[in-house]
N, C-alpha and C positions, 0 to 999 in steps of 0.2 A: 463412683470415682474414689480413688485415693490418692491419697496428696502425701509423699514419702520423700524423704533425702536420699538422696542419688548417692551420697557419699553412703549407705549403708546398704546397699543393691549393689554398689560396685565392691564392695570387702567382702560380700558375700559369694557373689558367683560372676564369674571371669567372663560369662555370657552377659550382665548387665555392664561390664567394665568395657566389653569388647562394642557393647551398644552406646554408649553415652561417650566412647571417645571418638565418635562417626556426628558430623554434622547436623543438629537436627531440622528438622521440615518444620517451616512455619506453620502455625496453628491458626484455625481461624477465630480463634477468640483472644481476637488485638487486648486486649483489658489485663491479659494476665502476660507475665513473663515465664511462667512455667512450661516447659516444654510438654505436651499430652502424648503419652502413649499406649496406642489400643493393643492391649493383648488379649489371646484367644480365650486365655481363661477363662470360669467364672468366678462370681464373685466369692466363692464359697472358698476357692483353690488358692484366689489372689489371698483373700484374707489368711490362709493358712498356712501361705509363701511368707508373707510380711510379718507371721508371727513367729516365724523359726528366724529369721533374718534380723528384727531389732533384736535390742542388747536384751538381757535377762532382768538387768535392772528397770526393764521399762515395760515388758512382754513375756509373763513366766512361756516355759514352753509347751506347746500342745499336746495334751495328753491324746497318745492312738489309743483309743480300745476297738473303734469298730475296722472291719476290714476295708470299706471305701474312704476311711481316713487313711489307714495303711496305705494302701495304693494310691490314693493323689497324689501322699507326700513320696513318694519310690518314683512316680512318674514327676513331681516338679523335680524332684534331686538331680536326675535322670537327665532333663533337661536344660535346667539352667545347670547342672555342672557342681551343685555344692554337694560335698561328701558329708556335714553332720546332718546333714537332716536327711544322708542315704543311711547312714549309719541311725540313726533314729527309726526309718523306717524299718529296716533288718532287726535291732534290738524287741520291736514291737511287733514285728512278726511272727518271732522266736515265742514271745510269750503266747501268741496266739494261737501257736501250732499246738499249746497243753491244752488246747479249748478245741479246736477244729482244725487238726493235723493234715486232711489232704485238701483243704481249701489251704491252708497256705502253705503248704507244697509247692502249689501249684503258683502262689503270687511269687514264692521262691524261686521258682524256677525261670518263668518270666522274666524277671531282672536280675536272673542269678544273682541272689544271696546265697553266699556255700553256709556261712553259719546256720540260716534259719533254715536251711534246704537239709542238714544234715539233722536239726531239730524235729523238724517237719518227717523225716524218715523215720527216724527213731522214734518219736510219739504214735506214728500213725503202726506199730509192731505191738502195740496196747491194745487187746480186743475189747475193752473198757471206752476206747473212746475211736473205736471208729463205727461210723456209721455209714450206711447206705444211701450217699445223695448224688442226685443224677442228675435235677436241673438245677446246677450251678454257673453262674455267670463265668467263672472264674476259671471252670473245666477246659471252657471254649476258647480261652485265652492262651493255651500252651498246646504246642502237638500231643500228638499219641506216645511218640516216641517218650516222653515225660512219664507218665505212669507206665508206660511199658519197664522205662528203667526204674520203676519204686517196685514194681512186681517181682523182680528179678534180682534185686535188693532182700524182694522179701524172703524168694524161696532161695538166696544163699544164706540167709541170717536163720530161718528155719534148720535147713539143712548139715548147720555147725552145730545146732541144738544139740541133736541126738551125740556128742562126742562131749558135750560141755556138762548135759544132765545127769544126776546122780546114777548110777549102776539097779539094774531090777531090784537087788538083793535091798535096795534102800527104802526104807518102809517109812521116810520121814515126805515131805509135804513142802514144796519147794513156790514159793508166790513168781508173780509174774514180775515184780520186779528186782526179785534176785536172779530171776533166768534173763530179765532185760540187762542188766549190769554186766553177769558174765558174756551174756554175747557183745553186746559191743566191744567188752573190751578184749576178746580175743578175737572179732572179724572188725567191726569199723577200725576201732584201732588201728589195727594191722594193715587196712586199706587206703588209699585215697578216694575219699568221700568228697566231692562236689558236686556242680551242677551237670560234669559230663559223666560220672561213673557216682552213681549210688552204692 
């Protein structure tokens, strides 16, 4: 159980404000005056809820590194309605995607984030960091249609290559991430990149 002020679930998300100004059900534990409310969560999600929602002076903020932290806090955001800790979850996905670009592509996509979905594309054009995984949790959680449009992302981002690369006559040695800078920024650039057009 946790025992929290109501006044700080209510400034936080409009879903605890729109709850506690509705009537509560009496409890059957006559001894306390606190109102009890079960929710589906567990305790892993509540505790992770209640640490983005107290003040900073009281609860530094949760550091994401792993990706089922990413996503709890994307689905509590999601759900009760609070944008910094959607925006926490996007920030920390971003950074994820330098690590494992089409798993979180993929959580990108799911709750469209365009920032980290546009990170997650662009990372996953690094033949350095993509790799070949198939049983991922995460696959199963987005259509086909999702990496169909990272595919098709990729063979336009390829296919501007050949106009952006140096001329045959060039005898110098070009890295992949000067060829990654010029393509973006003569195709993404130039595009709109979100969650519906890669």
């Amino acid at each position: 159980d946790f025992a929290v002020y109501r006044v700080i679930l209510r400034l936080a998300s409009p879903i605890f404000a729109d709850m506690f100004s509705l009537p509560q059900p009496c409890t059957p534990d006559t001894t306390s005056e606190r109102p009890i409310i079960t929710m589906s969560e567990d305790a892993v999600s509540l505790r992770l809820l209640l640490r983005f929602c107290y003040p900073r002076s009281r609860c530094a903020e949760p550091t994401l590194i792993e990706i089922m932290d990413i996503k709890r806090t994307a689905e509590l955001a999601t759900k009760f309605e609070i944008e910094f800790m959607r925006r926490s979850a996007e920030t920390a996905l971003i950074a994820y995607a330098e690590i494992m670009p089409d798993v979180a592509y993929a959580v990108a996509w799911r709750f469209r984030y365009p920032r980290a979905l546009r990170a997650a594309a662009t990372n996953s054009l690094d033949p350095m960091r993509a790799e070949d995984r198939i049983n991922v949790a995460e696959f199963d959680e987005v259509p086909a249609t999702s990496f169909i449009t990272l595919h098709r992302f990729h063979s336009e981002v390829f296919r501007k290559i050949e106009g952006i690369l140096p001329t045959p006559e060039y005898n110098g040695s070009i890295s992949f991430n000067e060829m990654n800078y010029h393509v973006l920024d003569a195709f993404i650039g130039a595009n709109d990149v979100g969650p519906d057009c890669i």
